[in-house]
Backbone as CSV, one residue per row, in Angstrom:
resi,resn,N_x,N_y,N_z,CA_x,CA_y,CA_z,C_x,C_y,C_z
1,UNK,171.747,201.348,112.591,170.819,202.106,111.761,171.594,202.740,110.601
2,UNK,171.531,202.168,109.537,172.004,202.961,108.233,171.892,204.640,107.891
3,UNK,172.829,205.175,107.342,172.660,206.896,107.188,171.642,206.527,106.215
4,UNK,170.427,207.757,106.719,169.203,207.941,105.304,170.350,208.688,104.323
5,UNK,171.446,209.346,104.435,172.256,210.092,103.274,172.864,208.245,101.926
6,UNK,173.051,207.794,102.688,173.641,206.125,102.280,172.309,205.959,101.485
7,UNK,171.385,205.480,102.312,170.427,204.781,101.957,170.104,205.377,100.424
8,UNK,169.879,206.751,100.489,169.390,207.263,99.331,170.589,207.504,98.191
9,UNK,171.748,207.029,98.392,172.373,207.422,97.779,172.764,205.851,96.702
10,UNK,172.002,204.951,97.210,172.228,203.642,96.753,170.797,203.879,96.109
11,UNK,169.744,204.085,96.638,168.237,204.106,95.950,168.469,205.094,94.731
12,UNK,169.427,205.979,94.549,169.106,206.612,93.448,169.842,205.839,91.972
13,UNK,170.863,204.552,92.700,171.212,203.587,91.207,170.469,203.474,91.075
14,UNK,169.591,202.589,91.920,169.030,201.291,91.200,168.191,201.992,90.096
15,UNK,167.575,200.780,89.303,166.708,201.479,88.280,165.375,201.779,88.556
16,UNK,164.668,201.548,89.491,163.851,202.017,89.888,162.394,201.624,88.754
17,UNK,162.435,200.467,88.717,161.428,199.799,88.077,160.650,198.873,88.939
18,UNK,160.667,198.897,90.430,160.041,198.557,91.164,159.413,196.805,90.938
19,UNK,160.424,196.342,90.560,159.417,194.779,89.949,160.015,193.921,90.912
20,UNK,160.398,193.959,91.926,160.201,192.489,93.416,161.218,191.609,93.017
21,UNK,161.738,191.526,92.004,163.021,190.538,91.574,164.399,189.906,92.908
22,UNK,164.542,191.446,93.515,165.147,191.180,94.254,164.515,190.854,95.542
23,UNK,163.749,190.421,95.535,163.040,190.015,96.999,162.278,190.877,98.210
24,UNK,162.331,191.960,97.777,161.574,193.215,98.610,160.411,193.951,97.862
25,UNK,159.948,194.422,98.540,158.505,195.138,97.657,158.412,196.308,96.790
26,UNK,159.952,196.886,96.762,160.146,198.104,95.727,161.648,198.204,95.966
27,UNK,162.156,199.100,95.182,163.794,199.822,95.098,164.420,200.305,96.482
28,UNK,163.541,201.225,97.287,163.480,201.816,98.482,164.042,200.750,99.541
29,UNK,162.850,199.843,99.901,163.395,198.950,100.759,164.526,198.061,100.711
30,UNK,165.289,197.901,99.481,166.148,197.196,98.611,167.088,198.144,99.002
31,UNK,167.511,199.305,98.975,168.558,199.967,99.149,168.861,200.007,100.375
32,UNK,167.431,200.431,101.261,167.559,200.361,103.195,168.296,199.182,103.279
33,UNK,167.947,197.861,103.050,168.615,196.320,103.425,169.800,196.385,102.963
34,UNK,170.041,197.127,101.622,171.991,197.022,101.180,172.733,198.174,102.528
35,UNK,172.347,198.980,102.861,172.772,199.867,103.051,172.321,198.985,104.772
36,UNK,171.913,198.456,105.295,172.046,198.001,106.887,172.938,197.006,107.100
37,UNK,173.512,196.334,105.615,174.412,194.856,105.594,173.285,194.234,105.310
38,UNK,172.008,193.888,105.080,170.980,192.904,105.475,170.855,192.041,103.873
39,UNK,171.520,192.571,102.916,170.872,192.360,101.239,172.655,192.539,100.668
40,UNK,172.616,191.300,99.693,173.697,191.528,98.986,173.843,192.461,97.914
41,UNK,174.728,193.217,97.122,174.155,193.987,95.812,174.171,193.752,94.434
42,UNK,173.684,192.303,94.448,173.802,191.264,93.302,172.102,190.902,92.928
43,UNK,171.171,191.705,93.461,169.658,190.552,93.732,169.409,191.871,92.724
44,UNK,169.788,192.907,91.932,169.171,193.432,90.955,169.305,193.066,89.333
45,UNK,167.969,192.223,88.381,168.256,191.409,87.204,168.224,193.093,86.186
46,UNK,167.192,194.213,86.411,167.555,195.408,85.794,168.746,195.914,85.901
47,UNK,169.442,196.417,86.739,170.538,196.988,87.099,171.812,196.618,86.256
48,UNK,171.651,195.063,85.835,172.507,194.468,85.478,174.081,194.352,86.047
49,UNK,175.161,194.093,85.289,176.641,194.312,85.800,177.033,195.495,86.354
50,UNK,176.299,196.957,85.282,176.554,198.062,85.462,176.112,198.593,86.863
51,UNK,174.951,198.265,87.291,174.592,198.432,88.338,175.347,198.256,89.608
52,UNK,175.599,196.238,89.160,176.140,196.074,90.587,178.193,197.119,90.904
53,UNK,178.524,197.051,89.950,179.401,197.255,90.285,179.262,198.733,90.581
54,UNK,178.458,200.107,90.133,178.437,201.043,90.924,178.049,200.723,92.319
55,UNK,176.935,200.305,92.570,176.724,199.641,94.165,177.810,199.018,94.957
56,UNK,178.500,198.280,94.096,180.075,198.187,94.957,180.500,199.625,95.420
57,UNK,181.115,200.301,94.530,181.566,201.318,94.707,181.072,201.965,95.714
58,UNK,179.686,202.213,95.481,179.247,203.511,96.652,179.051,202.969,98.086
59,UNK,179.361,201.249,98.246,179.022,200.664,99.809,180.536,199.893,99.984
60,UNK,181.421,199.697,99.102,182.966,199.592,99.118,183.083,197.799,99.387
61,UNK,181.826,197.130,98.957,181.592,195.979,98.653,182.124,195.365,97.327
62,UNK,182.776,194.042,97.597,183.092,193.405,96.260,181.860,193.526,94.884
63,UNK,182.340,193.446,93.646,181.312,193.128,93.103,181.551,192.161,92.286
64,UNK,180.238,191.249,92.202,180.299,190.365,91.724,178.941,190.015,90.902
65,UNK,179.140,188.361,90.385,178.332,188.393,89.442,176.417,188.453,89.822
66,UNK,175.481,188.705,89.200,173.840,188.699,89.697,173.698,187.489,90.125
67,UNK,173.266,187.661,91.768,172.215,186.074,91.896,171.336,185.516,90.477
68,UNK,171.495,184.706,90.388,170.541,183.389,89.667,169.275,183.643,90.468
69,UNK,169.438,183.187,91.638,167.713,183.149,91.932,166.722,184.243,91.992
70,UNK,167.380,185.285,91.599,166.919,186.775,91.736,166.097,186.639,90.114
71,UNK,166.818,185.598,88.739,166.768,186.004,87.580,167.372,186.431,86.959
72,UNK,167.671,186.686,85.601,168.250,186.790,84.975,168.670,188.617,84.100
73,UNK,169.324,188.680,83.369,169.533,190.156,82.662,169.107,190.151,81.311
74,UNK,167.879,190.805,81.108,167.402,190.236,79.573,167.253,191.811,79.156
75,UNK,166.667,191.805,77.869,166.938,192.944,77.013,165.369,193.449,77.544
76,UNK,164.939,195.053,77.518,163.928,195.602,78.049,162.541,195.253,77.281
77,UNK,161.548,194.884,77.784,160.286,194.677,77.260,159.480,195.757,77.741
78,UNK,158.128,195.454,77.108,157.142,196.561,77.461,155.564,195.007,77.291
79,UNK,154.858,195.876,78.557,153.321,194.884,78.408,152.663,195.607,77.149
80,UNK,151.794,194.784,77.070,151.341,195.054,75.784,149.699,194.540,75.992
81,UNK,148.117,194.595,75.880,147.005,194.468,76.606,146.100,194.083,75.295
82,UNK,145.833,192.830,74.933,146.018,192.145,73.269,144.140,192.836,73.722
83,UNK,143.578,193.630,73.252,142.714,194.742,72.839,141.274,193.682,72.912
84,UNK,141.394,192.563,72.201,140.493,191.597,72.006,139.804,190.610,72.853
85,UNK,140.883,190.419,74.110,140.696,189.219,74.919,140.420,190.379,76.316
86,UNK,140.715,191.194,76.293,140.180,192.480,77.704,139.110,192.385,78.007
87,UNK,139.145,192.420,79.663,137.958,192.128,79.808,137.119,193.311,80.508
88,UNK,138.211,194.752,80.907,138.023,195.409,82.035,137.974,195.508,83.180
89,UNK,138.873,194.883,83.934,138.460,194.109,85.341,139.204,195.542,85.932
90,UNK,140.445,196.079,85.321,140.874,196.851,86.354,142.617,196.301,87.216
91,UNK,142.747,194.827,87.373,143.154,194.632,88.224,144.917,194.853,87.874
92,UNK,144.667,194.740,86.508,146.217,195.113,85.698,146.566,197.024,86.651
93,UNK,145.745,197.078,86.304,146.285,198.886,86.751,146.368,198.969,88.073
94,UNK,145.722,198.120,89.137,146.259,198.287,90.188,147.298,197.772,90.634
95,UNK,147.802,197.172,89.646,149.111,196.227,90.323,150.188,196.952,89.692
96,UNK,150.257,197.626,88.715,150.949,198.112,87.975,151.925,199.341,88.516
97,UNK,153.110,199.307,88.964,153.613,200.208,90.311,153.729,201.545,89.924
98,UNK,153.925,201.711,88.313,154.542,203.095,88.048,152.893,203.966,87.091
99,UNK,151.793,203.539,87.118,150.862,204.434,86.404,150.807,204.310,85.021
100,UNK,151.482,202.929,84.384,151.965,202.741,83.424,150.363,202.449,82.461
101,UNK,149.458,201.816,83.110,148.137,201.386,82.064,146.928,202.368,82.697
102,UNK,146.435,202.725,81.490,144.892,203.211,81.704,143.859,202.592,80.894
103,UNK,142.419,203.137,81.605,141.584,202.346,81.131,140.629,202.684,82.670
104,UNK,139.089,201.710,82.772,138.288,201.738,83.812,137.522,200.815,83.780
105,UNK,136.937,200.347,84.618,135.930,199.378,84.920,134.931,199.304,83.693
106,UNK,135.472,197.735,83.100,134.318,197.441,81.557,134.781,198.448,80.590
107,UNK,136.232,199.152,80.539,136.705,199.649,79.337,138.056,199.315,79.136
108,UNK,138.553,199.373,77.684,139.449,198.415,77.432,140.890,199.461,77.921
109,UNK,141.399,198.297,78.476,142.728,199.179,78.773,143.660,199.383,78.382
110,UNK,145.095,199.748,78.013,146.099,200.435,77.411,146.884,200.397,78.109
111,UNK,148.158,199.921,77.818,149.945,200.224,78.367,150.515,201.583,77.650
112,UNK,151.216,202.434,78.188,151.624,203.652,77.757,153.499,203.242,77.752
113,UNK,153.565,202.669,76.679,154.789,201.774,76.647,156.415,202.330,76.930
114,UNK,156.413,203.609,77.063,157.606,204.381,77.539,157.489,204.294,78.757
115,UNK,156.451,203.964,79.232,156.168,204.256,80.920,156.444,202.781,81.537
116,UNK,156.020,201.927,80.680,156.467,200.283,81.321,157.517,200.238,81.819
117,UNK,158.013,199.697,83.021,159.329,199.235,83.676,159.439,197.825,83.239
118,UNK,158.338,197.232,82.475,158.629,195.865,82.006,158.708,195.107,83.280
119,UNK,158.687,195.283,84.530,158.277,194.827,85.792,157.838,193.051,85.721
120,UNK,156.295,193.147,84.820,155.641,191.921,84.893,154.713,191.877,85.744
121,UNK,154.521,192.955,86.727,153.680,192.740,87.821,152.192,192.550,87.439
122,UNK,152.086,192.912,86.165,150.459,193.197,85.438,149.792,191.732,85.182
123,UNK,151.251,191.230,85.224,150.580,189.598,84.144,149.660,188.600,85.326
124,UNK,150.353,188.606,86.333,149.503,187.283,87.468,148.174,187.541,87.347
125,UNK,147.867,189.026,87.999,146.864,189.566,88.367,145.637,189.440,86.900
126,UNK,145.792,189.152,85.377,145.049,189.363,84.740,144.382,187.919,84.667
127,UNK,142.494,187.589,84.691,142.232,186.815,84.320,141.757,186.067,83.239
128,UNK,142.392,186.520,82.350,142.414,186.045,81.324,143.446,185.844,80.194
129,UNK,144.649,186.061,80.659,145.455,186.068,80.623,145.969,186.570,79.245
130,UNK,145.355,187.966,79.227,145.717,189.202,78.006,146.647,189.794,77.610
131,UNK,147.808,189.674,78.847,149.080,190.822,78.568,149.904,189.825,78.114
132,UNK,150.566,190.483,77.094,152.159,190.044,76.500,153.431,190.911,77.134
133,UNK,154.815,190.230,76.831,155.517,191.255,77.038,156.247,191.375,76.107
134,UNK,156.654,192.590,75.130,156.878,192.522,74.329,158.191,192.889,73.740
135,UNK,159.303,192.640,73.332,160.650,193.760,72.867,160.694,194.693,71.908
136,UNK,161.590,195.518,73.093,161.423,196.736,71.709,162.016,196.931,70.364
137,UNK,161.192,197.280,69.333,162.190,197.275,68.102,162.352,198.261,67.478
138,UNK,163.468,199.308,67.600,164.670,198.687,67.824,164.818,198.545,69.641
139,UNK,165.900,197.787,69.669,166.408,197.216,71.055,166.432,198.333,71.566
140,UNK,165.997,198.912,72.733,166.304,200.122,73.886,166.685,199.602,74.680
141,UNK,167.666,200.426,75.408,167.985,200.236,77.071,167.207,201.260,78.091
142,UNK,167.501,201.083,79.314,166.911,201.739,80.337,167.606,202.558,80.902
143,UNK,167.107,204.008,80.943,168.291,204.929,80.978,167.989,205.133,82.563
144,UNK,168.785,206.326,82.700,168.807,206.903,83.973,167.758,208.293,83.856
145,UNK,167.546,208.445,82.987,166.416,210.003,82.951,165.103,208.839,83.520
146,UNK,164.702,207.292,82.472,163.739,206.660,82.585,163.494,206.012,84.063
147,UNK,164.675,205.799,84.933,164.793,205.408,85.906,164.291,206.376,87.079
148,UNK,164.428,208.053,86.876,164.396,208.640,87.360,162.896,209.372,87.314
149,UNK,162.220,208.990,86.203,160.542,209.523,85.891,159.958,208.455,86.543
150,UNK,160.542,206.802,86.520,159.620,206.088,86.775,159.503,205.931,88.728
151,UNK,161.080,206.783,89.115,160.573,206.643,90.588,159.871,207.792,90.840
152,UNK,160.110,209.110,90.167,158.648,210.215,90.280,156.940,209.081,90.484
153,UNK,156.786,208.644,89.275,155.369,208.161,89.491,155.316,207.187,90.478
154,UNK,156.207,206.099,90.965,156.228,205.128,91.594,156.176,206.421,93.068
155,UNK,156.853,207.116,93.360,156.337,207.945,94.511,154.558,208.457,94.868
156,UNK,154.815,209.143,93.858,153.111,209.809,93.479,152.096,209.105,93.756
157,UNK,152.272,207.627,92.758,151.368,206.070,93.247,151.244,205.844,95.077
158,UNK,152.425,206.122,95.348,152.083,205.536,96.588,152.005,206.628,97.468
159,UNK,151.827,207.796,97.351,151.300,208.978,98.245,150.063,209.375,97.969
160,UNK,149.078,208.850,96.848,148.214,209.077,96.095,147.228,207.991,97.248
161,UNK,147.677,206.840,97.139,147.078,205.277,97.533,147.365,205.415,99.095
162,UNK,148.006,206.409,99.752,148.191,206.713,100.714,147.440,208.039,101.417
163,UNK,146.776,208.703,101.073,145.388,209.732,100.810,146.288,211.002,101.010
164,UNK,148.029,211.127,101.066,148.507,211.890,101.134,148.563,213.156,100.146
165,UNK,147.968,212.481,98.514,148.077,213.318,97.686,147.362,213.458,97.026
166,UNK,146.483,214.359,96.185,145.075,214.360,95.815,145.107,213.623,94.173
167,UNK,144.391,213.221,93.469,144.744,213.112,92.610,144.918,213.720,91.184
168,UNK,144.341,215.418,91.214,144.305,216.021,90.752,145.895,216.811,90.642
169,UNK,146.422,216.481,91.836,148.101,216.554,91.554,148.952,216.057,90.950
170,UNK,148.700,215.262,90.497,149.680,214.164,89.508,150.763,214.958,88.645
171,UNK,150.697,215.886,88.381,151.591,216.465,87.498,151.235,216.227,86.062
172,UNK,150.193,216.358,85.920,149.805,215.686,83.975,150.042,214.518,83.984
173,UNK,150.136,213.461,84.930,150.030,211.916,84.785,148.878,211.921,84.167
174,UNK,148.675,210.859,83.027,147.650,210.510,81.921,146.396,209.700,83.238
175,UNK,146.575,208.972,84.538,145.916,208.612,84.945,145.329,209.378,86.048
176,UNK,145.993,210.424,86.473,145.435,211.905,87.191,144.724,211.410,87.877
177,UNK,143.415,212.233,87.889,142.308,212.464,88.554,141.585,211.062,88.917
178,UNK,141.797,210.098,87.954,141.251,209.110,87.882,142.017,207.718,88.457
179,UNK,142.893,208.171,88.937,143.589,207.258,89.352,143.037,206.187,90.831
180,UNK,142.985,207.419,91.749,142.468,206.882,93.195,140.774,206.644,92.979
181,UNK,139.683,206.769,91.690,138.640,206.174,91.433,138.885,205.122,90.975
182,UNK,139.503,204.532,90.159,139.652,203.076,90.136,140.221,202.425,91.663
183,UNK,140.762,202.875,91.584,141.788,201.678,92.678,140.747,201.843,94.010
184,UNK,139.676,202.588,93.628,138.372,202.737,95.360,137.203,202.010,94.151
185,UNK,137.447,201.862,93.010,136.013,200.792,91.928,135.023,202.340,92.071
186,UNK,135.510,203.665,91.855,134.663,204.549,91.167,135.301,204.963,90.039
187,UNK,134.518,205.600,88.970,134.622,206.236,88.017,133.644,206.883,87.218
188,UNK,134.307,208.059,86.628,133.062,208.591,85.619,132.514,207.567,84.521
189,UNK,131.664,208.239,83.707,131.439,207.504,82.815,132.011,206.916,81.535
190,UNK,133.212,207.891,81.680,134.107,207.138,80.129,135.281,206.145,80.785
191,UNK,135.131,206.860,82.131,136.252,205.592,82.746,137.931,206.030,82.484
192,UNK,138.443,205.217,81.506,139.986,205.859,81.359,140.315,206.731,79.809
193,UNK,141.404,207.258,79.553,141.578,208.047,78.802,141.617,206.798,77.430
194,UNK,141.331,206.086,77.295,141.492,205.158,76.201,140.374,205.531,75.459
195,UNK,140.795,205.897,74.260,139.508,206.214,73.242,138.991,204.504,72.872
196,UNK,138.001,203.998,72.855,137.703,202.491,72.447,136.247,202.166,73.072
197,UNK,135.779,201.051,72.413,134.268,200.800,72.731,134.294,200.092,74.555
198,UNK,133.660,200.351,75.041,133.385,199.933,76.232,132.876,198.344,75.830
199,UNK,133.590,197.505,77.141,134.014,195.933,77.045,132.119,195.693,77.393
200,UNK,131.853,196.118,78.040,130.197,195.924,78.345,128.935,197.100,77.732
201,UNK,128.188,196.878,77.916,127.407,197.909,77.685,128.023,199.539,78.084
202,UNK,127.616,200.547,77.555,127.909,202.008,77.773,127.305,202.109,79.721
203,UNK,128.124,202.468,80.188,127.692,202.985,81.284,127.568,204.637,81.556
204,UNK,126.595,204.784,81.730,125.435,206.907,81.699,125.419,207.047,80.477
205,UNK,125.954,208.412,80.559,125.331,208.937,79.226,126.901,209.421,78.441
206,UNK,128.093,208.861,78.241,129.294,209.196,77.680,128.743,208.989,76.758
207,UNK,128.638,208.066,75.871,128.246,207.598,74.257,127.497,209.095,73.521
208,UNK,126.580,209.646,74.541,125.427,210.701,73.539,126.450,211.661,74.357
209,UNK,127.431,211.987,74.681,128.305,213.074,75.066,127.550,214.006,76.516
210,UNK,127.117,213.253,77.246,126.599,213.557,78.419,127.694,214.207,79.503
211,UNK,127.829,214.802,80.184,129.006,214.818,81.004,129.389,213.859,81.862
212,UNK,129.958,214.270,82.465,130.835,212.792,83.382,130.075,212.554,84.472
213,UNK,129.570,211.632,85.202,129.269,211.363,86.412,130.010,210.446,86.997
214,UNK,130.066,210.730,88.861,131.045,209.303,89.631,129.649,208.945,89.931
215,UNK,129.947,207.328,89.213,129.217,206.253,90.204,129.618,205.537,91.144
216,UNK,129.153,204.383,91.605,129.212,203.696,92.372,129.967,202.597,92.305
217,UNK,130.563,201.976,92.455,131.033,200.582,92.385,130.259,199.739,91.468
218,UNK,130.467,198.567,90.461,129.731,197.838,89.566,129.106,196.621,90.636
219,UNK,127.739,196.591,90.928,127.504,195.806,91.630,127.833,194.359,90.758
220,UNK,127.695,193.175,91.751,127.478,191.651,91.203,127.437,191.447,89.542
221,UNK,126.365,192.390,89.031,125.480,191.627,87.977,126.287,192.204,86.752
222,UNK,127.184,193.259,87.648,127.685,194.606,86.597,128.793,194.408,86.507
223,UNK,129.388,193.457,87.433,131.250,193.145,87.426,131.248,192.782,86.002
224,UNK,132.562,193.290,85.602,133.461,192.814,84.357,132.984,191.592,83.995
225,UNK,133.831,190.509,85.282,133.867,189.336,84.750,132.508,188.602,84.656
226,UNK,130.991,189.053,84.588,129.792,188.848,84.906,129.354,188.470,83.494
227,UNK,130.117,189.383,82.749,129.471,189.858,81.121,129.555,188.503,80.596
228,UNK,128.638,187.707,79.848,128.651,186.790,78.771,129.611,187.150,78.034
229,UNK,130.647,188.243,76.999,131.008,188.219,76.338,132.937,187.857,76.998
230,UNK,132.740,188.356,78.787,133.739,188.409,79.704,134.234,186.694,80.104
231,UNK,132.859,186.043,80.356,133.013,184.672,80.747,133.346,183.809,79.762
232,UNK,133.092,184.439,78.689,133.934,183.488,77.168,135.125,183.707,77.273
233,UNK,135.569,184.974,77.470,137.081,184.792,77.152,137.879,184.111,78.344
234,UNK,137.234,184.080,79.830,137.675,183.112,80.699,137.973,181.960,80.348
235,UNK,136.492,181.840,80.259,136.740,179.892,79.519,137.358,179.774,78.269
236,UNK,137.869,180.511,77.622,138.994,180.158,76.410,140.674,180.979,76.983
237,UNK,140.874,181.708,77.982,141.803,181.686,78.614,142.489,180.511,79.751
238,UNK,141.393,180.219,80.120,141.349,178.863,80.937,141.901,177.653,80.572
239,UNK,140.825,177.252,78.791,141.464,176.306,77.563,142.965,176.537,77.487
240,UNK,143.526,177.808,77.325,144.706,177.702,76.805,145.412,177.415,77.372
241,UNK,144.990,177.900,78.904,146.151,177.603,80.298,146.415,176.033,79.722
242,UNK,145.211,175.102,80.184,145.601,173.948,79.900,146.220,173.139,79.046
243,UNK,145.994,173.712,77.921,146.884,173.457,76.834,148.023,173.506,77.057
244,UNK,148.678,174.501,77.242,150.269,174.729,77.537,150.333,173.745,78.848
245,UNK,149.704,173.846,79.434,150.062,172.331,81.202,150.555,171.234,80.302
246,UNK,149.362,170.842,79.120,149.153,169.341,79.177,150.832,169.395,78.034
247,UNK,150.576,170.423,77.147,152.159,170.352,76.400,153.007,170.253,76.775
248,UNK,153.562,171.186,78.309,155.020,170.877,79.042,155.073,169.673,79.832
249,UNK,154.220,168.390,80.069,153.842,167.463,80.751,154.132,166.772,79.462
């Protein structure tokens, strides 16, 4: 059984961008496995050289160069949610580990781009395939203050999604209160903090400045992807998929 003093003392390198690269489901479990013998300390593509070789240091392991199959060390990106092709589904923000996008059911959503870990986790999950990832200009790196806010929210997320923490606690997280209503398909009526026209019709009375109400879940007729204007951009997200198939073929 590994010291929890070890364990955490390796979880506080890593960068704490939570993106699965190295083969486990967050930073946490990644440090438990270095720290039992179970994980080499090469499977982090954020961390880079700098990384591994503090992780040498603090477990008195060689260091050496990043697994390949883990991926590669590239310069930091941020998602980016092309405003036009959104459809509101939601499903970007639940996958999203650190609280990084807002937005609500049938309203357009937003990356809060200091907050991106550049992860990628947003992209599978979208159907229509809206998110970019983008570099920053100028070039940034990933610090250790950024490493250290993004495992604050990456905690919060999962004590939140865990009914441990209310969501009115967030600490001024931009997705607060509203966080555990999406990820249960409730919300008021403006949905997320994104000022922008709603992807479907206005849902209550936000538009004439009504106050907020929680509804219900969007039945069948009311899902996102239901909307005529939603099922176009499928079927021209769909087109493009194929396009790019039939080009690398």
């Amino acid at each position: 059984m590994p010291s929890p003093r070890l364990v955490e003392s390796i979880h506080q390198l890593l960068p704490q961008t939570q993106c699965r690269r190295c083969g486990y489901p967050a930073c946490k479990p990644y440090a438990q496995a270095i720290a039992a013998g179970e994980a080499d300390i090469n499977r982090c593509p954020p961390g880079g050289e700098q990384g591994i070789k503090a992780l040498a240091a603090i477990t008195g392991k060689t260091a050496k160069p990043l697994d390949p199959s883990c991926g590669e060390l590239r310069p930091l990106h941020f998602a980016w949610i092309v405003a036009h092709d959104c459809i509101g589904c939601t499903k970007c923000m639940l996958a999203c580990p650190v609280d990084a996008i807002v937005g609500g059911p049938q309203r357009l959503h937003a990356v809060i781009p200091e907050r991106c870990t550049g992860c990628e986790l947003c992209l599978p999950p979208c159907p229509v395939d809206c998110i970019e990832m983008r570099p920053w200009e100028p070039e940034r790196s990933w610090t250790r203050s950024d490493a250290q806010e993004a495992g604050v929210r990456f905690e919060q997320r999962s004590l939140r999604l865990s009914g441990q923490l209310e969501g009115g606690d967030m600490g001024g997280d931009m997705c607060g209160d509203r966080g555990s209503d999406v990820e249960s398909g409730r919300v008021g009526a403006r949905g997320g903090d994104v000022e922008s026209d709603s992807v479907g019709d206005p849902v209550g009375g936000a538009a004439s400045g009504a106050p907020k109400t929680e509804t219900k879940a969007a039945s069948p007729a009311r899902d996102a992807a239901s909307l005529p204007r939603a099922r176009a951009i499928i079927e021209a997200a769909i087109a493009r998929a194929k396009a790019r198939q039939e080009g690398a073929a």
